[in-house]
C-alpha positions in Angstrom: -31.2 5.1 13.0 -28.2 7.5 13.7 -26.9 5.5 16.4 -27.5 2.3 15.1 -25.6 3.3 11.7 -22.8 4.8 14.1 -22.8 1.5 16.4 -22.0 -0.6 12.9 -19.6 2.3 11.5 -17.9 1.7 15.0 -17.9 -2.1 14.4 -17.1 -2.4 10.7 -14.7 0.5 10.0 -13.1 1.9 12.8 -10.8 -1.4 13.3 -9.1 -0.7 10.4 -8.6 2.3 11.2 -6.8 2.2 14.5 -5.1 -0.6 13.2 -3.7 1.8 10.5 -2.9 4.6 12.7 -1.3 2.3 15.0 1.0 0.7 12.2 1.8 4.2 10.7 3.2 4.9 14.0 5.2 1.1 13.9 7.0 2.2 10.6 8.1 5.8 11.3 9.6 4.5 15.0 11.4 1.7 13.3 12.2 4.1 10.3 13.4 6.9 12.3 15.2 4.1 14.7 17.5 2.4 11.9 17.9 5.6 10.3 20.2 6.4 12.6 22.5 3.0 12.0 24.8 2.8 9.3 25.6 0.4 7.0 28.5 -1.4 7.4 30.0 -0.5 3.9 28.3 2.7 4.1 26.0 2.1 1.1 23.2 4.3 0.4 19.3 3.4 -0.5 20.0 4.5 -3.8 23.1 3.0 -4.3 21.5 -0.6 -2.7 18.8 -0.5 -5.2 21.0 0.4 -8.2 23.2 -3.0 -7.0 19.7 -4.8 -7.4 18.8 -3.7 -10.6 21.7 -3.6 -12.2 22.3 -7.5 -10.6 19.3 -8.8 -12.6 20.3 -6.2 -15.9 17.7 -4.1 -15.3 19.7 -1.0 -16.8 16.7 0.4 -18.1 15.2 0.9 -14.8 16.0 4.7 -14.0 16.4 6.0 -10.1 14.7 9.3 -8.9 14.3 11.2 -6.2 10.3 12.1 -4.5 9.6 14.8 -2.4 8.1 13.8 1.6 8.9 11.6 4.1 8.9 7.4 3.2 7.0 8.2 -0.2 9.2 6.4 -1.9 7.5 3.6 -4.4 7.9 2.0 -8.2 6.0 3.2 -11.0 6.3 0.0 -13.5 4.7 2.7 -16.2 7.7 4.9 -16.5 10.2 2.6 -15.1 10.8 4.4 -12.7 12.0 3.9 -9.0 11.6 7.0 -7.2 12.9 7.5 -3.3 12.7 10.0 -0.8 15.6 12.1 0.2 16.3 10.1 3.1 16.2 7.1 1.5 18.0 7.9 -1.4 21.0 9.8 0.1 21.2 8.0 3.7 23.5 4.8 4.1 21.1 3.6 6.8 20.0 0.1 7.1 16.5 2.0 7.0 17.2 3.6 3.8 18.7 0.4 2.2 15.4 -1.7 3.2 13.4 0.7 1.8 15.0 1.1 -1.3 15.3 -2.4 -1.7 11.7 -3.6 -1.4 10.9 -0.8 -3.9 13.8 -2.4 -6.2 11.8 -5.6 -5.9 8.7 -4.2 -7.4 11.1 -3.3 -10.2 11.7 -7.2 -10.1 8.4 -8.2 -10.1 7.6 -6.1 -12.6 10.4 -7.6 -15.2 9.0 -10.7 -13.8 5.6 -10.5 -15.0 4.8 -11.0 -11.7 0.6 -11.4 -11.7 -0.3 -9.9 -9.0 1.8 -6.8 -9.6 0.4 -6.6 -13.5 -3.3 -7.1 -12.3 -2.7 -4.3 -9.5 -1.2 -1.7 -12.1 -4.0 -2.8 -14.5 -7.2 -1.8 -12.3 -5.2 1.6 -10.5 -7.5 4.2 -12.9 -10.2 2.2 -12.0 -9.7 2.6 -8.7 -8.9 6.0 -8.3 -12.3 6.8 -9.9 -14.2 4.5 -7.7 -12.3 5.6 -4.8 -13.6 9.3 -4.4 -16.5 8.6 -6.9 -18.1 5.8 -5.3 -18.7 7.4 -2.3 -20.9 9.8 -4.0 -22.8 8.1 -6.4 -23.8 5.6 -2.8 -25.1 8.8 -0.8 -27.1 9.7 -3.7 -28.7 6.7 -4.2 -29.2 6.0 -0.5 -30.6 9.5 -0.4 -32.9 9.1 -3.2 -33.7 6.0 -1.4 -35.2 7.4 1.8 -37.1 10.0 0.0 -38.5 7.8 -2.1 -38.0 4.2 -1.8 -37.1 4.0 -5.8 -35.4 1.4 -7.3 -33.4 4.0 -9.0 -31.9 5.0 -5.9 -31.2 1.6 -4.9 -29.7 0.6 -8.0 -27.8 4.0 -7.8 -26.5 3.2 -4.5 -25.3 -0.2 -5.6 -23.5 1.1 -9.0 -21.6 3.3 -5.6 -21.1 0.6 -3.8 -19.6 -1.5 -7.0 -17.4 1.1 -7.4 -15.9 2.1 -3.8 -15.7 -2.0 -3.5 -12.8 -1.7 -5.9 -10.8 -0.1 -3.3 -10.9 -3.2 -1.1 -10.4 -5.2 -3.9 -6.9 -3.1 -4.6 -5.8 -3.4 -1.0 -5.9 -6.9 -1.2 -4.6 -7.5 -4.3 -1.7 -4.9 -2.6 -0.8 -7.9 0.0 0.9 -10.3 -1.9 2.6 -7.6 -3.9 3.8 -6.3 -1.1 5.1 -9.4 0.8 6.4 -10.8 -2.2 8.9 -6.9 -2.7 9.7 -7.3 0.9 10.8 -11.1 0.6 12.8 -10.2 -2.3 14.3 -7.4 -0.9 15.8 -9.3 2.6 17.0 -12.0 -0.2 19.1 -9.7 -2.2 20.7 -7.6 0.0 22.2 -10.4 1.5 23.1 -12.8 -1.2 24.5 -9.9 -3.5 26.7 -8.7 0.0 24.9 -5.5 0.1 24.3 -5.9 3.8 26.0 -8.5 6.1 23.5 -11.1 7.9 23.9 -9.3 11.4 22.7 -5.9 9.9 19.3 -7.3 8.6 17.3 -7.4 12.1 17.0 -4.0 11.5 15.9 -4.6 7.5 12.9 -6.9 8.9 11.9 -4.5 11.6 11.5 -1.8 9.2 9.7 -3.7 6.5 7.5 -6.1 8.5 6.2 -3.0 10.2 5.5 -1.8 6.7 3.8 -4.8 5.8 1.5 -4.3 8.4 0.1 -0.8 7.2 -1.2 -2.7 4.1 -2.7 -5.0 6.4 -4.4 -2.7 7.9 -5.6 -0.6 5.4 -6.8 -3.8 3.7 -9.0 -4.9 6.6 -10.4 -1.1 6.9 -11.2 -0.8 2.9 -13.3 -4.0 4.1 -14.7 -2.9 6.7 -15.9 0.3 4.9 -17.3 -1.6 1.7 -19.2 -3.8 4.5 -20.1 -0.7 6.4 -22.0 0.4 3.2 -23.6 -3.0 2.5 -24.8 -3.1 5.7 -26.5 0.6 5.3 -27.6 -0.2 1.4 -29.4 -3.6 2.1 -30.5 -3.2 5.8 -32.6 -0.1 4.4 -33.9 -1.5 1.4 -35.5 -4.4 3.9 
């Protein structure tokens, strides 16, 4: 049973995973890469994004600096664009994509764009599911072996409901994400932030980016299917 649960952990979940790994690594090498080449008109990420923002009239959209490395993101509650240090301060063409796919989120966002809304919408849901899930499943599944209950069925599949929302938010993350980064290579260019010879290094950086939600999307799958598998292949 140990192995055979292991064998389909191996099959379902650790994809994802390696993909993940493997595309964190893609982003801080391109990161790190273009954050050593400066912008043409030395413009900073925070600078870039301001330009965006304040291009479209979104005055009311405040800039902020984060603590850590790439944690930079929008929060469409506060209206709030936060960036990291070397983001915000560094006239990189790193820096500048960064700050300007978060800018599009601020875009989106006074676009009641759908995706974005319905991705905000279900975040407390899925921070409770998330770390809860996971627990409420084992508990079931344990009451299951010791007893063979329905309760611990149905109690594993109220877990399962709940951790599921996490794959849900992953890929309800992909087309808000794509859509920040298409907006992003868009601007900077047809507002002259960045000339059209400076944005190889923009698509590097964000396209490797794109490919950690990917990732993370295929193993939030491959988890919820790992746990489908256990749940349903022990109640047979």
């Amino acid at each position: 049973m140990f192995f055979g649960s292991y064998g389909l952990w191996l099959i379902l979940a650790l994809p994802g995973l390696l993909l993940g790994l493997w595309a964190q690594m893609k982003v801080r090498s391109a990161f790190s890469r273009y954050s050593k080449v400066r912008t043409f008109r030395g413009i900073t990420g925070a600078q870039a994004a301001r330009a965006i923002l304040d291009h479209y009239g979104l005055y009311d959209v405040s800039i902020e600096e984060t603590r850590g490395l790439l944690t930079d993101h929008y929060d469409p509650r506060a209206k709030v664009l936060r960036l990291s240090p070397d983001v915000a301060r560094q006239p990189s063409i790193a820096a500048v994509g960064v700050a300007a796919h978060e800018a599009g989120h601020a875009l989106q966002h006074a676009k009641n764009y759908a995706p974005l809304q319905l991705r905000t919408a279900i975040v407390p849901a899925v921070q409770f599911g998330s770390w809860l899930g996971p627990i409420i499943f084992m508990a079931g599944f344990f009451l299951m072996a010791m007893s063979g209950g329905r309760f611990g069925f149905s109690l594993a599949l109220l877990g399962l409901a709940a951790f599921g929302l996490t794959a849900i938010f992953s890929i309800v993350t992909l087309p808000v994400e794509f859509d920040a980064s298409r907006r992003a290579k868009k601007e900077l260019v047809a507002i002259g932030i960045l000339d059209r010879g400076e944005m190889e290094g923009v698509n590097k950086t964000l396209d490797a980016a794109a490919l950690t939600y990917v990732a993370a999307a295929i193993a939030a799958i491959g988890q919820v299917l790992y746990y489908a598998m256990l749940l349903f292949g022990r109640r047979d």
